[in-house]
C-alpha positions in Angstrom: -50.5 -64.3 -15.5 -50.6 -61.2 -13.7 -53.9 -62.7 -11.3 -51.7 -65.8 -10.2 -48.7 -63.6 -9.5 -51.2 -61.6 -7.4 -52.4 -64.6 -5.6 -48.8 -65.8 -4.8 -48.1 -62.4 -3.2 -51.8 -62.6 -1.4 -50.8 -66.3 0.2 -47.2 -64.9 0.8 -48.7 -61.8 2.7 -51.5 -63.6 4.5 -48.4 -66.3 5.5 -46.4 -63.1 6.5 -49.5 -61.3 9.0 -50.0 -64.8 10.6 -46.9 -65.0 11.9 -46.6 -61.3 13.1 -50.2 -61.4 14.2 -51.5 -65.2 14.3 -54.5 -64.0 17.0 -55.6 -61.5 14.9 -55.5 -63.5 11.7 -57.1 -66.0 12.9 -59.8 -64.7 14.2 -60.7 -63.4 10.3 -62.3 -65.2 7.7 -60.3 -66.8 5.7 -62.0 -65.7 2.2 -62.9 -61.9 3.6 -59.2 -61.8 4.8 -58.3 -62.8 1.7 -60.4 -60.5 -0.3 -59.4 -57.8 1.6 -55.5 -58.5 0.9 -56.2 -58.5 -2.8 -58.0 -55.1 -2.6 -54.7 -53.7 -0.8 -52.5 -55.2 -2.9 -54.8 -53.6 -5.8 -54.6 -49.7 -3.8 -50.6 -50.3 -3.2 -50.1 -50.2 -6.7 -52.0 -47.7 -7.5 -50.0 -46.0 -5.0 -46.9 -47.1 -6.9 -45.5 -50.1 -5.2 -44.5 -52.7 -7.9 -42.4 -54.9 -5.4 -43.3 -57.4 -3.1 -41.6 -55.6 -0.2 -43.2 -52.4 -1.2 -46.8 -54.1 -1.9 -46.1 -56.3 1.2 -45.5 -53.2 3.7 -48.5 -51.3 2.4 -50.8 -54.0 3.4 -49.5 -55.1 6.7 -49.6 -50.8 7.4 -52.9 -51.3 6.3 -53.5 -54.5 8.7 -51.8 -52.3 11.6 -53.6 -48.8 11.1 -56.7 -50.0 9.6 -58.1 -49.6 6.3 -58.1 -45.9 4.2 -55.3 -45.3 6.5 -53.6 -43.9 3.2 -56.0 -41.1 2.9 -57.1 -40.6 6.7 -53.5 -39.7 8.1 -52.5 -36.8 6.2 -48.6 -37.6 7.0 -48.7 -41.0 5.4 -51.2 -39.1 2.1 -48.3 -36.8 2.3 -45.7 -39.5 1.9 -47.3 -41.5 -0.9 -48.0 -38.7 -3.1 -44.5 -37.7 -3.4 -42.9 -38.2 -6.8 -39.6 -37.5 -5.6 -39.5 -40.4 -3.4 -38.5 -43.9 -4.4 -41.1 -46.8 -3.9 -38.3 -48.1 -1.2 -37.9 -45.0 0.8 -41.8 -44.6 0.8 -42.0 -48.0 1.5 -39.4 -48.1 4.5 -40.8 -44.5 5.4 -44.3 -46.5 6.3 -42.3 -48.8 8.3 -40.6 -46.7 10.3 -43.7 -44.3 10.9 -46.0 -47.6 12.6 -43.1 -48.2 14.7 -42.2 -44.3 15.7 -46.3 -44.3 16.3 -46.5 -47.4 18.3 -43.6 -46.9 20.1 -44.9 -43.2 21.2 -48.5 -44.8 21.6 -46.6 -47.3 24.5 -44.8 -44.8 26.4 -48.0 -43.1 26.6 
C-alpha cells in the first residue's frame, strides 16, 4: 500500500516540477527522473517529512540545489536535524531559504 501511495506522490511531484520548471523536466528522462524522485521522497522521510507538502518541498529543494544538498549546505544540515522544529517550519524554513538564496544570487 505504502509503494502506491509513494508513486501517487512521485506522479504528483513530477506533475508539480513540470510546471515550475517544464525545460528542465523535460529535458530528463522520464524513468531516471522518476527514480530519482522516489530516492528523495525515500531521504525526506528519513529526514522526517511524513506529508506531502513536507516530502513535496524537500524534493523540489533538492531539484533546485542539486542532490546531497541536505548534507553539503551546513545551514539546511543544521535545519533538518533540529528536533525542536516541526516538519512544517522545517519544511517552510527550506522554502524560504531557496528563495532568500536566489533572490541574493540575482541581485548579485
Amino acid at each position: 500500500m505504502e509503494h502506491l501511495a509513494n508513486d501517487g506522490m512521485t506522479s504528483r511531484i513530477i506533475a508539480t516540477l513540470r510546471e515550475k520548471f517544464p525545460m528542465e523536466i523535460d529535458a530528463e528522462d522520464s524513468q531516471r527522473l522518476s527514480q530519482t524522485v522516489r530516492e528523495q521522497i525515500i531521504l525526506a522521510r528519513r529526514h522526517g517529512f511524513a506529508s506531502e507538502y513536507g516530502v513535496a518541498t524537500f524534493v523540489a529543494t533538492a531539484w533546485m540545489l542539486g542532490l546531497g544538498f541536505d548534507k553539503k549546505i551546513p545551514a539546511v544540515a543544521e535545519c533538518l536535524a533540529r528536533e525542536d522544529m516541526s516538519e512544517e517550519d522545517r519544511a517552510l524554513w527550506l522554502e524560504q531559504f531557496c528563495v532568500l538564496l536566489f533572490t541574493k544570487l540575482a541581485e548579485g
